[in-house]
C-alpha positions in Angstrom: 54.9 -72.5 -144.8 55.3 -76.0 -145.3 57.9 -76.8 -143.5 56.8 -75.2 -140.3 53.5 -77.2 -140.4 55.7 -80.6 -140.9 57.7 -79.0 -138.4 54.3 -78.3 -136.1 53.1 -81.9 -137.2 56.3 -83.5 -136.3 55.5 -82.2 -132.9 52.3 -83.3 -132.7 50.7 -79.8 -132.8 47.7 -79.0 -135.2 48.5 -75.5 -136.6 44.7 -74.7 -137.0 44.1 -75.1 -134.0 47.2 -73.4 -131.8 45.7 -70.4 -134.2 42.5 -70.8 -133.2 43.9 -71.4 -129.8 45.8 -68.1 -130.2 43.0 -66.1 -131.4 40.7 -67.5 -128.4 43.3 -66.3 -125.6 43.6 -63.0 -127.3 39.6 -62.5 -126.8 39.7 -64.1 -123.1 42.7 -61.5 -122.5 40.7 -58.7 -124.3 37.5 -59.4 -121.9 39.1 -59.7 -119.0 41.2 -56.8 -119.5 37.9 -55.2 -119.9 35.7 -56.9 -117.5 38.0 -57.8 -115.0 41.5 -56.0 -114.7 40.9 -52.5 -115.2 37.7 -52.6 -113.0 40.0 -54.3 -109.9 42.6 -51.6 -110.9 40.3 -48.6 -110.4 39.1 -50.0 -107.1 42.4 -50.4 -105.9 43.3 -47.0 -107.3 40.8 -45.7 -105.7 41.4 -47.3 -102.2 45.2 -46.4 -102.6 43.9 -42.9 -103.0 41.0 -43.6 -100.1 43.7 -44.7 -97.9 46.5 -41.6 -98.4 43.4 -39.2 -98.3 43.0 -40.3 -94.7 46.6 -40.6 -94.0 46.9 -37.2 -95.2 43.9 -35.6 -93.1 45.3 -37.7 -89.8 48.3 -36.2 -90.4 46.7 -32.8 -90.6 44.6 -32.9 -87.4 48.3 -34.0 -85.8 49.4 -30.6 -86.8 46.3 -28.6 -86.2 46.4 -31.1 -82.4 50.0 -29.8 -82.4 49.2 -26.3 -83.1 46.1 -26.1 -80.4 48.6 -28.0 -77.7 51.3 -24.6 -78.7 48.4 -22.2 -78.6 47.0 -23.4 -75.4 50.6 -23.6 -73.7 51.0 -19.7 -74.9 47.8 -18.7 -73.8 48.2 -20.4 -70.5 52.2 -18.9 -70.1 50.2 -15.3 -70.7 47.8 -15.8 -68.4 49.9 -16.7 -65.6 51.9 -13.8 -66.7 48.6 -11.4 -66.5 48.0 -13.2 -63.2 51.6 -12.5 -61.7 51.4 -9.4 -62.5 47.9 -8.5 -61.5 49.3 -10.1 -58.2 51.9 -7.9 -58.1 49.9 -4.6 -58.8 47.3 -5.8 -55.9 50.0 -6.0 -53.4 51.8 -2.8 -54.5 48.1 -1.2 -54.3 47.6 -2.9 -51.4 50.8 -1.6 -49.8 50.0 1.9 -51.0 46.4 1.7 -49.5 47.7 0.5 -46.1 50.3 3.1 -45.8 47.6 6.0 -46.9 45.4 4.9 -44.8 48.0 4.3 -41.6 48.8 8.5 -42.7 45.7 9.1 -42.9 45.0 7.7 -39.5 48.2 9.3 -37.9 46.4 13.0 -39.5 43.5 12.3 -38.0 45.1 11.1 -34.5 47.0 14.3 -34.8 44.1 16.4 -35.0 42.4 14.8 -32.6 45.2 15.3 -30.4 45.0 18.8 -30.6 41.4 19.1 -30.5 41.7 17.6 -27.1 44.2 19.6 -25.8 42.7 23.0 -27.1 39.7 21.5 -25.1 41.9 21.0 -21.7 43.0 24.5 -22.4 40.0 25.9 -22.9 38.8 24.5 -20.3 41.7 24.9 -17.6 40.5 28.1 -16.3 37.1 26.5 -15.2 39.0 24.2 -13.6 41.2 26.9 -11.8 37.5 28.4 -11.2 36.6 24.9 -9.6 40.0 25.0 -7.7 39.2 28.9 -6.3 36.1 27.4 -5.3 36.7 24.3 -3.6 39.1 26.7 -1.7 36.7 29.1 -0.8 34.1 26.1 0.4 36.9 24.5 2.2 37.8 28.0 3.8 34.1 28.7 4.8 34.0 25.6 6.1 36.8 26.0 8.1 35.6 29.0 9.7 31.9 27.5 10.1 34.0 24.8 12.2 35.9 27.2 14.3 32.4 29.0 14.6 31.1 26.0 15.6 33.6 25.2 18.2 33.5 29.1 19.7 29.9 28.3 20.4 29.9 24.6 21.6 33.1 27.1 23.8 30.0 29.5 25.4 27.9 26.6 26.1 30.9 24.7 28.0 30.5 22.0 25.5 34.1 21.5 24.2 
């Protein structure tokens, strides 16, 4: 050991003290391992672990955005499919309604139609009754007039 303190001396180092030294940084590296270090290293644990925790949820509620955007482009596809077809089942009842009704109204015409001629056949023999006696009238007129004119005759009139 001698010859590494004249070695140490011939340097101009005092081996006492670069012990002492050595011992004295050990402590200071021991506290501030302890005080310092592992105290900033859990904080920035902790905000590495703050900071992918939100990552991770932002990249959730993309998904779950995603996911809503697909649902609600499905549900709108079905519902303009439901609406389509609605559509089309209103104009094929519509179609349907018109022509039942337009049969319905060519029965009904129909009937009517013969109603109205039963009627003018039913009621054609008063009308040949009114003929026979618009003929009759018109006859006794006639020979009311030639009656009249056989006496307006004895009375030199005519």
């Amino acid at each position: 050991m001698t010859d590494s303190v004249n070695v140490f001396s011939s340097l101009g180092i005092d081996a006492g003290k670069l012990i002492w030294q050595i011992v004295n940084f050990g402590i200071l590296m021991f506290v501030l391992t302890k005080v310092l270090y592992k105290p900033i290293l859990q904080k920035l644990d902790q905000r590495a672990k703050l900071i992918k925790d939100g990552l991770k949820a932002a990249n959730d509620n993309i998904q779950k955005q995603e996911e809503a955007e697909t649902q609600r482009q499905k549900m709108f596809q079905d519902a303009r499919k439901d609406v389509e077809t609605l559509i089309a089942k209103a104009k094929k009842d519509a179609t349907s309604a018109k022509e039942e009704i337009l049969e319905q109204t060519k029965v009904e015409a129909t009937k009517l139609m013969d109603r109205k001629e039963k009627e003018i056949e039913d009621n054609l023999p008063t009308l040949e009754e009114v003929k026979k006696d618009v003929e009759k009238a018109a006859n006794d007129v006639w020979k009311a007039e030639k009656k009249f004119k056989e006496e307006l005759k004895k009375f030199n009139l005519l």
